[in-house]
PyMOL Python script that loads the backbone (N, CA, C, O; Angstrom):
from pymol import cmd

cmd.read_pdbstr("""\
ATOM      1  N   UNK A   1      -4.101 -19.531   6.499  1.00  0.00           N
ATOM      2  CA  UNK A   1      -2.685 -19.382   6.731  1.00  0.00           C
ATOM      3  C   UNK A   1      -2.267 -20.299   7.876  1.00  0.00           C
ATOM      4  O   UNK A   1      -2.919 -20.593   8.877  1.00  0.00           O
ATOM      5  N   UNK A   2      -1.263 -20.619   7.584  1.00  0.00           N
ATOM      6  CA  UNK A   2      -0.235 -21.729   8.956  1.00  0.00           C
ATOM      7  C   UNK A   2      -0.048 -21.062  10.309  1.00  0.00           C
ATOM      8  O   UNK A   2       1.038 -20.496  10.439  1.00  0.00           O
ATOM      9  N   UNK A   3      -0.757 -21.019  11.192  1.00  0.00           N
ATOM     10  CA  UNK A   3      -0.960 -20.345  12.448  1.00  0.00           C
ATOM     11  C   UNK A   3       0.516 -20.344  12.891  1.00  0.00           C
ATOM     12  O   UNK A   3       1.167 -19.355  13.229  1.00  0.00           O
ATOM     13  N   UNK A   4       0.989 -21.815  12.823  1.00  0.00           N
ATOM     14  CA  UNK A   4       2.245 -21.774  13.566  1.00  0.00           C
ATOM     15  C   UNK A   4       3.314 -20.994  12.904  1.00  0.00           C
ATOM     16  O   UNK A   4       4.305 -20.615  13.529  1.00  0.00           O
ATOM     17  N   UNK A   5       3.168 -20.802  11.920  1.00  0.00           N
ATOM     18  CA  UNK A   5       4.279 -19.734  10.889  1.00  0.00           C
ATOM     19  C   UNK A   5       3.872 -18.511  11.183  1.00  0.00           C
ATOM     20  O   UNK A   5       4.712 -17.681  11.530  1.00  0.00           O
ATOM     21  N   UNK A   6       2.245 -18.107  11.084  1.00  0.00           N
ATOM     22  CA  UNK A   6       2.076 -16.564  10.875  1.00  0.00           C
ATOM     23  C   UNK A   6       1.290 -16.350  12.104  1.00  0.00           C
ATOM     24  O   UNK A   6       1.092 -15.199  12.493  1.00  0.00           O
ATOM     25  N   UNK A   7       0.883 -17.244  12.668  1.00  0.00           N
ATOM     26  CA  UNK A   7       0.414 -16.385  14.292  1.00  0.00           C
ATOM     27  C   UNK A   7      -1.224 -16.468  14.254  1.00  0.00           C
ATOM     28  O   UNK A   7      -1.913 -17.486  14.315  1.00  0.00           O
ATOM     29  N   UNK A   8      -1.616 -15.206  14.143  1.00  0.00           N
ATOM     30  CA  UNK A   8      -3.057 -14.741  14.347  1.00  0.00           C
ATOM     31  C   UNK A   8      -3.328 -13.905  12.957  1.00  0.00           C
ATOM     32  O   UNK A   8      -4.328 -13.206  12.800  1.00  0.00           O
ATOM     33  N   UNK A   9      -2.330 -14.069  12.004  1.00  0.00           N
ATOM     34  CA  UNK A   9      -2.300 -13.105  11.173  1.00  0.00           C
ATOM     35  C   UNK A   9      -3.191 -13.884   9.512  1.00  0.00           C
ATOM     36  O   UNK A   9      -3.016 -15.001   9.023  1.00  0.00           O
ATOM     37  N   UNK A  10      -4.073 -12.799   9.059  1.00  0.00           N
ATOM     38  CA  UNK A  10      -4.809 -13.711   8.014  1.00  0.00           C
ATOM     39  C   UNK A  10      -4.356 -12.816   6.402  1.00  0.00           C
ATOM     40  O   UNK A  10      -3.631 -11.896   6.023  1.00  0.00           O
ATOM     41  N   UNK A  11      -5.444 -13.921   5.795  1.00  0.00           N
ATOM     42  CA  UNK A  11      -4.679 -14.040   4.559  1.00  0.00           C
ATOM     43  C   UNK A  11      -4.970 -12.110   3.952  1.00  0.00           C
ATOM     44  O   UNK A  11      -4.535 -11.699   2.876  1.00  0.00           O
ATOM     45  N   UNK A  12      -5.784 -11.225   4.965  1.00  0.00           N
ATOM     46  CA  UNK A  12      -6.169 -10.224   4.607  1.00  0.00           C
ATOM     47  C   UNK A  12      -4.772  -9.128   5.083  1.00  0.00           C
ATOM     48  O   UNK A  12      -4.197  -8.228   4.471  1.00  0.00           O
ATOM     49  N   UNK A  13      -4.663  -9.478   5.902  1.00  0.00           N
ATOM     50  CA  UNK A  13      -3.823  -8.980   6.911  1.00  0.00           C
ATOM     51  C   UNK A  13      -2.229  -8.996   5.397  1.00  0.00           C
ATOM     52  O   UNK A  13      -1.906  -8.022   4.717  1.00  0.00           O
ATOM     53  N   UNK A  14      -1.674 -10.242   5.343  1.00  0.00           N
ATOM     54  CA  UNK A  14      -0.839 -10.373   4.631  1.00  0.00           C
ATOM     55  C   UNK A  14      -0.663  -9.616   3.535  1.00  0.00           C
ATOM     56  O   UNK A  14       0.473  -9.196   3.312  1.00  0.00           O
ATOM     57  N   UNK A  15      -1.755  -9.287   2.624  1.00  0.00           N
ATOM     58  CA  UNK A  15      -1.856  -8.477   1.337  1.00  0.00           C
ATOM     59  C   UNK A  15      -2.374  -7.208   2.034  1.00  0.00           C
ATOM     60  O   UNK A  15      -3.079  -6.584   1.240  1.00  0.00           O
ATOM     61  N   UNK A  16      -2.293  -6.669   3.088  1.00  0.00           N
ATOM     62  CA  UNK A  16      -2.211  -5.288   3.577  1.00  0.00           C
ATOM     63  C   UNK A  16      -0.987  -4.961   3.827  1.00  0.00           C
ATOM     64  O   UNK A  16      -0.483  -3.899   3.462  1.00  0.00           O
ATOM     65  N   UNK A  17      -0.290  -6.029   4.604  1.00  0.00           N
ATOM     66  CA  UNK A  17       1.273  -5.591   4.650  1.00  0.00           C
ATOM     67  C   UNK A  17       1.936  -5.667   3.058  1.00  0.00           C
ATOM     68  O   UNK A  17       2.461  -4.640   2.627  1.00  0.00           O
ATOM     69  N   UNK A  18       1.916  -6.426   2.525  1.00  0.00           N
ATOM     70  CA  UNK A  18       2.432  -6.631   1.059  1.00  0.00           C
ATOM     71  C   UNK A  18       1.965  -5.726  -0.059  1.00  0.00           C
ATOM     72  O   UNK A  18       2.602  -5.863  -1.104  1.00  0.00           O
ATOM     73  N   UNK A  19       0.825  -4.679  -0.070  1.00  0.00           N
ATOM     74  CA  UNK A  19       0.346  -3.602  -0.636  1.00  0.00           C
ATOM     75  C   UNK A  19       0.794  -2.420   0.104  1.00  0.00           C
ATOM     76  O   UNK A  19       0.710  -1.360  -0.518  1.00  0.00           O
ATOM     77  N   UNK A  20       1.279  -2.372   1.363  1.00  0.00           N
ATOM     78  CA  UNK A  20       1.560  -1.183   1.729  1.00  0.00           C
ATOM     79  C   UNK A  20       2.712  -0.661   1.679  1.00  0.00           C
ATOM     80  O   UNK A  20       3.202   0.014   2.585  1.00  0.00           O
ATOM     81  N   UNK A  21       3.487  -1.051   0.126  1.00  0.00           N
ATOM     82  CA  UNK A  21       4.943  -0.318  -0.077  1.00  0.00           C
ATOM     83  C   UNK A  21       4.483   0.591  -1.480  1.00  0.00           C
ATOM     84  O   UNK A  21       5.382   1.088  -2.159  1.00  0.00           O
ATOM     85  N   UNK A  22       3.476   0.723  -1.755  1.00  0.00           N
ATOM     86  CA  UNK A  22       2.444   1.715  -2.770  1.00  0.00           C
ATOM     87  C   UNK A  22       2.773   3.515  -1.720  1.00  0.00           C
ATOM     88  O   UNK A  22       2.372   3.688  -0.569  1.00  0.00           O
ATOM     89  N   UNK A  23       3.415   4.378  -2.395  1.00  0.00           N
ATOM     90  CA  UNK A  23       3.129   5.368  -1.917  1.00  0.00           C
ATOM     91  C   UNK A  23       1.960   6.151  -2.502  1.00  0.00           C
ATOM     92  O   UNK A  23       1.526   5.867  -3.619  1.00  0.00           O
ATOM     93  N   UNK A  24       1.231   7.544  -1.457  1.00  0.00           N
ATOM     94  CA  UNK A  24       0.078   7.989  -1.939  1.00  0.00           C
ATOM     95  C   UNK A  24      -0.027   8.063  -3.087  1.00  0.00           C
ATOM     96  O   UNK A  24      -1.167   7.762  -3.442  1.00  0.00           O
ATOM     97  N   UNK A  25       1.075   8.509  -4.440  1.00  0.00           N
ATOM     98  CA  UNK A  25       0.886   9.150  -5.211  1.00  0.00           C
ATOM     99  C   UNK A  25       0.862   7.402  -6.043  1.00  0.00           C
ATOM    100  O   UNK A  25      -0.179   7.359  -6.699  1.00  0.00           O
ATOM    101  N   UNK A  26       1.261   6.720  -6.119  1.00  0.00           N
ATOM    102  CA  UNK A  26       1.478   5.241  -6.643  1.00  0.00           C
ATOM    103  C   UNK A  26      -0.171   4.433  -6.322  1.00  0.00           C
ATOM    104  O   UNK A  26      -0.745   3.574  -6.992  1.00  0.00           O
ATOM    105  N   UNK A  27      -0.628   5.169  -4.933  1.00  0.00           N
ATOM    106  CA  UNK A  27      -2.170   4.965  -4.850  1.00  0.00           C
ATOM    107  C   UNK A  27      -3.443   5.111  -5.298  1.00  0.00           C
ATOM    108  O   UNK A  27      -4.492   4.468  -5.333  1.00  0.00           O
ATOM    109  N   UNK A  28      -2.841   6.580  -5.761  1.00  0.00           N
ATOM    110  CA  UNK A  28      -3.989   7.478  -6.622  1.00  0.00           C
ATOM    111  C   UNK A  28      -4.034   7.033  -8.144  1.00  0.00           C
ATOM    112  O   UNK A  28      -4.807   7.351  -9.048  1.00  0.00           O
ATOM    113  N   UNK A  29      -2.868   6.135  -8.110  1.00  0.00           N
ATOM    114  CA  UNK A  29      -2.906   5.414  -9.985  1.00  0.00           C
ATOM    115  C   UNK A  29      -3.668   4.424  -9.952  1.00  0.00           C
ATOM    116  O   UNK A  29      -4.260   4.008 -10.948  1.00  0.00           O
ATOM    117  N   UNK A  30      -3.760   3.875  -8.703  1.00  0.00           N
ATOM    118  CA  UNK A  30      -4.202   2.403  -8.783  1.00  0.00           C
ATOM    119  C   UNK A  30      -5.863   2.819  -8.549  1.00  0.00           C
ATOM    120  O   UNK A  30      -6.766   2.479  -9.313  1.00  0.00           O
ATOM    121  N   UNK A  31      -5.988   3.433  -7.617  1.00  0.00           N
ATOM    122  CA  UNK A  31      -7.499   4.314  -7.943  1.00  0.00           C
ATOM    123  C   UNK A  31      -7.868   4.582  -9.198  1.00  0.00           C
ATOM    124  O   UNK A  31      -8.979   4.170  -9.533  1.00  0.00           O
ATOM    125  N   UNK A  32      -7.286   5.109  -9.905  1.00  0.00           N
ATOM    126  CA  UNK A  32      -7.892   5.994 -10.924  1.00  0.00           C
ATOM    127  C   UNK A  32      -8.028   4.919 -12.162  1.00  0.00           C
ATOM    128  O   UNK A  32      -8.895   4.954 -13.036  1.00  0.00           O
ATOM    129  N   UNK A  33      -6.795   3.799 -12.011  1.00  0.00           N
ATOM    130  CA  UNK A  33      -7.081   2.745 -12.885  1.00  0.00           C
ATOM    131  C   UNK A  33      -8.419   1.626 -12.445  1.00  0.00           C
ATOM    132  O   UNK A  33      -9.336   1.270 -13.185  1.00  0.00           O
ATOM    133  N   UNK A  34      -8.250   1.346 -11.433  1.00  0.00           N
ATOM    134  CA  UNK A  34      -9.821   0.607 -10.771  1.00  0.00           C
ATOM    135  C   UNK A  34     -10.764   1.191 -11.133  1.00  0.00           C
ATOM    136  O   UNK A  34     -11.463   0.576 -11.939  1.00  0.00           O
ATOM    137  N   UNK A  35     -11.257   2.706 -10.702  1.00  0.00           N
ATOM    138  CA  UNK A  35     -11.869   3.417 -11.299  1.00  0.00           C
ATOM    139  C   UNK A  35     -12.542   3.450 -12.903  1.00  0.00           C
ATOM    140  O   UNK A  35     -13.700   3.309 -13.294  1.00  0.00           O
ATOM    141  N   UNK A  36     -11.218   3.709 -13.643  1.00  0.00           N
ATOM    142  CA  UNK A  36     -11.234   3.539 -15.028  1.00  0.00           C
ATOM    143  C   UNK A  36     -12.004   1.866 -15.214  1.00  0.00           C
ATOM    144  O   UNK A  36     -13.111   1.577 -15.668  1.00  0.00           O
ATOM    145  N   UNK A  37     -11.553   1.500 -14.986  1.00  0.00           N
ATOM    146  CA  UNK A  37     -11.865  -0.116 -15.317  1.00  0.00           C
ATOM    147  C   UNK A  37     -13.258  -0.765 -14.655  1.00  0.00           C
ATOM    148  O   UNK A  37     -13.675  -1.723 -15.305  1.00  0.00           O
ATOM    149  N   UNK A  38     -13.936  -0.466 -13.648  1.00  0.00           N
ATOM    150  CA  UNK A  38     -15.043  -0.479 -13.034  1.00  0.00           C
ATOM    151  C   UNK A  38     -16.047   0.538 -14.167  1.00  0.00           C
ATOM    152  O   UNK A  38     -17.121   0.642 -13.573  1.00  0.00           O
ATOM    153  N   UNK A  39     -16.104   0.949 -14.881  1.00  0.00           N
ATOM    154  CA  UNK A  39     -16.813   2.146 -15.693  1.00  0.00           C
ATOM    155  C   UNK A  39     -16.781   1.288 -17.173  1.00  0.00           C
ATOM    156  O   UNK A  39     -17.719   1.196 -17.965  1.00  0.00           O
ATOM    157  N   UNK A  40     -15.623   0.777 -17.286  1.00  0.00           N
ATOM    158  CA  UNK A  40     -15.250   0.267 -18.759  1.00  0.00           C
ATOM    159  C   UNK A  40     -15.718  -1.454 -19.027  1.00  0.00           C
ATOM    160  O   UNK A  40     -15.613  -2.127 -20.053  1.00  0.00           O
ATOM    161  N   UNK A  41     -16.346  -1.883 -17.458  1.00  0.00           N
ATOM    162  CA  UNK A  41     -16.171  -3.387 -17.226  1.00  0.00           C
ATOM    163  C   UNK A  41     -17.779  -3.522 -17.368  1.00  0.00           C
ATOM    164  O   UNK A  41     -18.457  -2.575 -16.969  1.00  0.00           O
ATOM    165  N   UNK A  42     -18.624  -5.025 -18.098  1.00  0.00           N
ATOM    166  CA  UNK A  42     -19.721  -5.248 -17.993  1.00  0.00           C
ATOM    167  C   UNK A  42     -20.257  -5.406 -16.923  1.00  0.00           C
ATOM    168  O   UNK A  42     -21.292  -6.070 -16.973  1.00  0.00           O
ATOM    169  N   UNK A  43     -19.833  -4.908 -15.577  1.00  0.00           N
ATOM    170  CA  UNK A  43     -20.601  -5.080 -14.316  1.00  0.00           C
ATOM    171  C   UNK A  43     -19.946  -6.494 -13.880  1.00  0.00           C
ATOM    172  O   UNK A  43     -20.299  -6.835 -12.751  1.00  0.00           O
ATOM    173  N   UNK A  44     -19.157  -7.299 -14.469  1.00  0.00           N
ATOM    174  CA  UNK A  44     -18.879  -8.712 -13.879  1.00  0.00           C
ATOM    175  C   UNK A  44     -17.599  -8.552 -12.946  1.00  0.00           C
ATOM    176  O   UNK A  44     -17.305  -9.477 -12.189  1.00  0.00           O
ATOM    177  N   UNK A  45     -16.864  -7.437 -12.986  1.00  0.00           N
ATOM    178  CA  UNK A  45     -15.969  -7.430 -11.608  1.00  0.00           C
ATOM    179  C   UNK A  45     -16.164  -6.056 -10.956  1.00  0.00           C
ATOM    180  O   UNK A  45     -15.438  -5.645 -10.051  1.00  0.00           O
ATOM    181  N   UNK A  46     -17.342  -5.275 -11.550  1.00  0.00           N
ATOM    182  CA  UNK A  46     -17.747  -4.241 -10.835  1.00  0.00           C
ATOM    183  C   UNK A  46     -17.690  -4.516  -9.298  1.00  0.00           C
ATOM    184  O   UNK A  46     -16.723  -4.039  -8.705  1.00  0.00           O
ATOM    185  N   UNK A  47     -18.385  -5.056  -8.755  1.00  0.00           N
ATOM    186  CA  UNK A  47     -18.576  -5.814  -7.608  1.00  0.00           C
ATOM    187  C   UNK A  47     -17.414  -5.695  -6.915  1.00  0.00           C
ATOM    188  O   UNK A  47     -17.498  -4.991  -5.909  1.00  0.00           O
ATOM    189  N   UNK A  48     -16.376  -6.165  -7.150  1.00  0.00           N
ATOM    190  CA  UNK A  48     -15.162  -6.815  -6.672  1.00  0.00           C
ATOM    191  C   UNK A  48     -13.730  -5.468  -6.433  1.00  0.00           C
ATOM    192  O   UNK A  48     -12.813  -5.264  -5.637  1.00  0.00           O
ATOM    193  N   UNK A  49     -14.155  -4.997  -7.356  1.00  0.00           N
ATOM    194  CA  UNK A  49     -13.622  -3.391  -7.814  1.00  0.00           C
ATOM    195  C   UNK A  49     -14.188  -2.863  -6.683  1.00  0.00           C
ATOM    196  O   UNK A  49     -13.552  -2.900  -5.629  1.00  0.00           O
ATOM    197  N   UNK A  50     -15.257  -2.390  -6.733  1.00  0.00           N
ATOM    198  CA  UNK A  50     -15.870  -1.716  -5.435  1.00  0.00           C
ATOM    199  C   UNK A  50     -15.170  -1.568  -4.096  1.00  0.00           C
ATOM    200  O   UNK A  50     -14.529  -0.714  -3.482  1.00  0.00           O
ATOM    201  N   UNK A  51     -15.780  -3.324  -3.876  1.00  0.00           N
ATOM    202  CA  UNK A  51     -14.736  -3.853  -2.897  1.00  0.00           C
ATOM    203  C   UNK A  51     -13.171  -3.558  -2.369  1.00  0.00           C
ATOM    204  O   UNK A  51     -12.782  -3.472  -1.204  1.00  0.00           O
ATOM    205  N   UNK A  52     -12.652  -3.473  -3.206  1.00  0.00           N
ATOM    206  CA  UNK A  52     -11.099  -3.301  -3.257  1.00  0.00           C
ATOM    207  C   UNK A  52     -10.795  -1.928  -2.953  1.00  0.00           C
ATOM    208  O   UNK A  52      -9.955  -1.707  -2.081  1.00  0.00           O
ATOM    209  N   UNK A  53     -11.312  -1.054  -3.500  1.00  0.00           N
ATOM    210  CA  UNK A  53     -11.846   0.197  -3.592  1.00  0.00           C
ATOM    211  C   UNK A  53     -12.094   1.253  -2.154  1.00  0.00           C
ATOM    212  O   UNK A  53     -11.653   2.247  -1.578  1.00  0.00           O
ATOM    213  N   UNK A  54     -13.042   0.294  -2.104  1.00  0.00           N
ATOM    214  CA  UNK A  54     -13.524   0.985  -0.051  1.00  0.00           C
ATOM    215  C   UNK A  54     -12.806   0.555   0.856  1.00  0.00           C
ATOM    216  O   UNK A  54     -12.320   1.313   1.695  1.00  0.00           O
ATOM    217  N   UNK A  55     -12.610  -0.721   0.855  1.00  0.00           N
ATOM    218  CA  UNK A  55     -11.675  -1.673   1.867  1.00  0.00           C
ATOM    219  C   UNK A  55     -10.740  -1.245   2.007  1.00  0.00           C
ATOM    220  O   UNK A  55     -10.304  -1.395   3.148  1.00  0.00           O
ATOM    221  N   UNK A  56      -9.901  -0.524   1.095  1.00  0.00           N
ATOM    222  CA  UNK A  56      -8.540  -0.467   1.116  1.00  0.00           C
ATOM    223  C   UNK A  56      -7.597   0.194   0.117  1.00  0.00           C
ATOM    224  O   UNK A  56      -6.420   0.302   0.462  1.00  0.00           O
ATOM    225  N   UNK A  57      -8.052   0.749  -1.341  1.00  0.00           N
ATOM    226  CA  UNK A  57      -7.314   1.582  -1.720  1.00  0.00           C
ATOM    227  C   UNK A  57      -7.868   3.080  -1.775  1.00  0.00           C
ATOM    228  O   UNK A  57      -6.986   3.648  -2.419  1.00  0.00           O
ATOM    229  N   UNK A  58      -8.743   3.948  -1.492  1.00  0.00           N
ATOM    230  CA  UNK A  58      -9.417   4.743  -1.129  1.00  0.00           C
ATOM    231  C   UNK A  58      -8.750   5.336  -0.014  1.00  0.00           C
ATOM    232  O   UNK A  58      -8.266   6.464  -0.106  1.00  0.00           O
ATOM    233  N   UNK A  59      -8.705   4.823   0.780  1.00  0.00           N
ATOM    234  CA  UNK A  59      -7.946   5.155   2.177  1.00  0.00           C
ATOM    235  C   UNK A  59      -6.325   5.264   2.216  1.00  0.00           C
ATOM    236  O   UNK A  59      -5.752   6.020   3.000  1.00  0.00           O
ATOM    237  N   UNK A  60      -5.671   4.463   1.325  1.00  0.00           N
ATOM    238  CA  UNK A  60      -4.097   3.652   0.804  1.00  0.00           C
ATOM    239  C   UNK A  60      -3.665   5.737   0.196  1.00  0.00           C
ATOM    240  O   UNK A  60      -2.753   6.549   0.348  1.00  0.00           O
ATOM    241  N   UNK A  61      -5.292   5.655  -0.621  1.00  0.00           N
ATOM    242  CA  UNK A  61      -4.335   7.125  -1.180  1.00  0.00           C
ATOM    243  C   UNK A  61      -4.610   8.332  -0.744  1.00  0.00           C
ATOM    244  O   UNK A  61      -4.460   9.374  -1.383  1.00  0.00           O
ATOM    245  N   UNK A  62      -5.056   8.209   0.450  1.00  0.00           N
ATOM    246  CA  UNK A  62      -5.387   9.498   1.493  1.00  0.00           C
ATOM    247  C   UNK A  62      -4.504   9.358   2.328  1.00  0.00           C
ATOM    248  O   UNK A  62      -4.198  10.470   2.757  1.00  0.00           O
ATOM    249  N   UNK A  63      -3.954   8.606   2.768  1.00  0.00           N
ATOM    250  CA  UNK A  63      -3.307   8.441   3.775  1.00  0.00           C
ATOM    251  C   UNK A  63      -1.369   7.500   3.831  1.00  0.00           C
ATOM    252  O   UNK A  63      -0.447   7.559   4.645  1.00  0.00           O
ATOM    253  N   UNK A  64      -1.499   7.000   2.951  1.00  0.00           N
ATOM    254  CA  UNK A  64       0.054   6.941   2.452  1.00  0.00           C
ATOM    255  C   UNK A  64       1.166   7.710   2.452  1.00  0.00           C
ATOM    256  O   UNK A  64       0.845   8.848   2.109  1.00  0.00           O
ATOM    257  N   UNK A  65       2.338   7.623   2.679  1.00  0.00           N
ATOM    258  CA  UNK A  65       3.412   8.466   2.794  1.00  0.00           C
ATOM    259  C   UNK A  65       3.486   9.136   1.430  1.00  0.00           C
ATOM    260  O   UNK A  65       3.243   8.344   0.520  1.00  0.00           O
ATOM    261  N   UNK A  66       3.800  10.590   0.972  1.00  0.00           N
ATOM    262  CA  UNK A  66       4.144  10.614  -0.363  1.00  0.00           C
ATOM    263  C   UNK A  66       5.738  10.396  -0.966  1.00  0.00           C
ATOM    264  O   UNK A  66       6.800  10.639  -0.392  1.00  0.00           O
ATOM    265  N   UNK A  67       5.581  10.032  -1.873  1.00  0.00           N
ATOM    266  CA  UNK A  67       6.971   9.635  -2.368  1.00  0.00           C
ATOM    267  C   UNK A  67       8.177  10.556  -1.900  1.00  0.00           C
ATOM    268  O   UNK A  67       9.311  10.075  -1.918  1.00  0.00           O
ATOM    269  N   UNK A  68       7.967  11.895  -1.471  1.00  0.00           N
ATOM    270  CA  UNK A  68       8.774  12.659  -1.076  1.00  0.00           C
ATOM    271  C   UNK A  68       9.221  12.446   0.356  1.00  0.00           C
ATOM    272  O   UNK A  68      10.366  12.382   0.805  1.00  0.00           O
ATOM    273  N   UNK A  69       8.257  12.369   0.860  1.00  0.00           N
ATOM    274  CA  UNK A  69       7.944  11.464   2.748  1.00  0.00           C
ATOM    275  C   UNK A  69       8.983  10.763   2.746  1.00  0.00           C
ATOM    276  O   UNK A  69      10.060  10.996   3.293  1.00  0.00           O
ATOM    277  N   UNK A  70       8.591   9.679   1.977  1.00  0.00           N
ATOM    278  CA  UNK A  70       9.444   8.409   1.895  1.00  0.00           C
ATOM    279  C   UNK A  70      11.266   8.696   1.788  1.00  0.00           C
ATOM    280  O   UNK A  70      12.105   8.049   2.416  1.00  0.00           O
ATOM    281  N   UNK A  71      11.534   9.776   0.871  1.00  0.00           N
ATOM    282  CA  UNK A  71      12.666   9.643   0.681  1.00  0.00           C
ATOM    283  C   UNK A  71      13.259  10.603   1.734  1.00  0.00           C
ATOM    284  O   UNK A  71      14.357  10.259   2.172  1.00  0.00           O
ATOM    285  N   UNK A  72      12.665  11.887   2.281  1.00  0.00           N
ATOM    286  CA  UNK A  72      13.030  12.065   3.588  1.00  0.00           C
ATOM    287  C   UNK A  72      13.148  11.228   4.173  1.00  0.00           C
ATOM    288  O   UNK A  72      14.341  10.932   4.105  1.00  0.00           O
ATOM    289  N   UNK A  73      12.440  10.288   5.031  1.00  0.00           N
ATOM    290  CA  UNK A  73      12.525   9.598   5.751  1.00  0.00           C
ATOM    291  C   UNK A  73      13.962   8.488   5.777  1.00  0.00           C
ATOM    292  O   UNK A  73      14.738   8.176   6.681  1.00  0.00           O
ATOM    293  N   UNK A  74      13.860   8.107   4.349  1.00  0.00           N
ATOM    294  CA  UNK A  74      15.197   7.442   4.250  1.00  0.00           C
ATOM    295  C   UNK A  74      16.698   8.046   3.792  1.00  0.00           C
ATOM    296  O   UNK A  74      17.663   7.284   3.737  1.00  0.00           O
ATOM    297  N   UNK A  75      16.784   9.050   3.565  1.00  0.00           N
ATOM    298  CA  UNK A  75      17.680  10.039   3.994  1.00  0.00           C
ATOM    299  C   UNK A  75      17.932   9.931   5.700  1.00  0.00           C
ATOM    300  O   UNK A  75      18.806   9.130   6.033  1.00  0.00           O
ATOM    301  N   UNK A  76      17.362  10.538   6.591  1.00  0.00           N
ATOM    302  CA  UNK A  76      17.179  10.682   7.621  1.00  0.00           C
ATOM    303  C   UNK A  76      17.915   9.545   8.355  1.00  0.00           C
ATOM    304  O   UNK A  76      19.015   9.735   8.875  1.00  0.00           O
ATOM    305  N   UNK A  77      17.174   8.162   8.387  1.00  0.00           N
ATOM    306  CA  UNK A  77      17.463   6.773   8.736  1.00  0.00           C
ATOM    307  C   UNK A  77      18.947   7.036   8.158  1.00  0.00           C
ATOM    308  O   UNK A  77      19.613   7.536   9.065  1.00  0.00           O
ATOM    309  N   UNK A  78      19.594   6.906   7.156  1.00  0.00           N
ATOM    310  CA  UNK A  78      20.782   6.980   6.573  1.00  0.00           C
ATOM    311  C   UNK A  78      21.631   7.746   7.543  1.00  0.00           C
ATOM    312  O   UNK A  78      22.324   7.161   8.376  1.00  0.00           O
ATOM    313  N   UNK A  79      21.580   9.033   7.441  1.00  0.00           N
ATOM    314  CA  UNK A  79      22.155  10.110   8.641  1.00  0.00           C
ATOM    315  C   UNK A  79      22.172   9.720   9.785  1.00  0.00           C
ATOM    316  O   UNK A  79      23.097  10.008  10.545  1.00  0.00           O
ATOM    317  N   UNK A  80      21.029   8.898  10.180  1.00  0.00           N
ATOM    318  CA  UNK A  80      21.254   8.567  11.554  1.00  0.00           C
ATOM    319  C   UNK A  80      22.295   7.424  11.864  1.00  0.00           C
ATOM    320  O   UNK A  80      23.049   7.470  12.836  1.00  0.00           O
ATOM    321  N   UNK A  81      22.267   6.367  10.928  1.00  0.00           N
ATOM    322  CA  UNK A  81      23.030   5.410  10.460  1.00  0.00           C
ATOM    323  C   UNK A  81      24.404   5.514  10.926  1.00  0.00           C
ATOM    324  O   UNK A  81      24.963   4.787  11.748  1.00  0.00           O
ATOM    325  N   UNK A  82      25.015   6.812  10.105  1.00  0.00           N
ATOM    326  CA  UNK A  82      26.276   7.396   9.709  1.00  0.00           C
ATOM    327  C   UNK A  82      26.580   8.099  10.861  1.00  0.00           C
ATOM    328  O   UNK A  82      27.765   8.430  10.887  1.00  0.00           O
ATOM    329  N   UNK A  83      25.824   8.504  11.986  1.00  0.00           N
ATOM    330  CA  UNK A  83      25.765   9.184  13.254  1.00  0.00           C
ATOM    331  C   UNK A  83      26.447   8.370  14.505  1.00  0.00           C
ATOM    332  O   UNK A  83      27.187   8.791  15.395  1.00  0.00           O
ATOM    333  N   UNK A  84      25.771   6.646  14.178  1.00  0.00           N
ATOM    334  CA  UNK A  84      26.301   6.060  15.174  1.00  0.00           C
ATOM    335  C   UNK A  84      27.373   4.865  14.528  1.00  0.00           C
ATOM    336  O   UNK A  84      27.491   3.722  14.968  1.00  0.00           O
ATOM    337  N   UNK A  85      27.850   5.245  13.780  1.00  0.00           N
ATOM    338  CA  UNK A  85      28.759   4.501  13.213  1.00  0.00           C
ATOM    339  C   UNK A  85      28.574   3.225  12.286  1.00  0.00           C
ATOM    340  O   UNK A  85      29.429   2.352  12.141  1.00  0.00           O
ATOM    341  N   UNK A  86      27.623   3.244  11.827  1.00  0.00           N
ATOM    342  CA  UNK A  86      26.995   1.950  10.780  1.00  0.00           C
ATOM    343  C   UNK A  86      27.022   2.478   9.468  1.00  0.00           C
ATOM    344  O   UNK A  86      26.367   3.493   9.231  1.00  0.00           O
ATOM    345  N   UNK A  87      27.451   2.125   8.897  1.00  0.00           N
ATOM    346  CA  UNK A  87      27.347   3.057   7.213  1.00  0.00           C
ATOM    347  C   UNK A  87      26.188   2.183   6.835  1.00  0.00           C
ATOM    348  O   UNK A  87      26.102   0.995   7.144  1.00  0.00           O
ATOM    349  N   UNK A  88      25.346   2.826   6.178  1.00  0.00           N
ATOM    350  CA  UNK A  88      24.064   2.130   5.441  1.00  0.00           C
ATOM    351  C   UNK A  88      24.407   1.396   4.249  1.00  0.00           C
ATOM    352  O   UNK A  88      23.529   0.825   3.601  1.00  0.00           O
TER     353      UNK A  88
END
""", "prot")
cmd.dss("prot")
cmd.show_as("cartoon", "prot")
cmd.util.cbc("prot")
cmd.orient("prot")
């Protein structure tokens, strides 16, 4: 990545921020499809699946906002919005 554009920030970093608009329950699909597909695959992206797997969606769906979270939350932001005079 272009240091002078993105800093200290790498190409891992980038597709963590850019995967992390997946809520838990949007997580547990993508699990269960990796999953599915690591079982169904000749071992040639087993490997890679794995990978993806432990690193980062495993954790994505333990720990993610749930879709309900989310829309509290942006409710909330909204109200607060409308509190100090900004309409959303």
């Amino acid at each position: 990545m272009n240091p002078r554009r993105y800093g200290a920030m790498t190409s891992q970093d980038y597709a963590r921020y850019r995967l992390s608009i997946f809520t838990r329950e949007e997580a547990w699909a993508i699990v269960a499809y990796l999953e599915e597909r690591r079982e169904s695959d000749s071992g040639i992206r087993q490997e890679e699946i794995d990978v993806a797997l432990d690193s980062y969606w495993r954790d994505r769906a333990e720990h993610a906002p749930t879709g309900h979270d989310l829309t509290q939350y942006l409710q909330e932001e909204a109200d607060f919005l409308k509190g100090i005079g900004i309409d959303p």
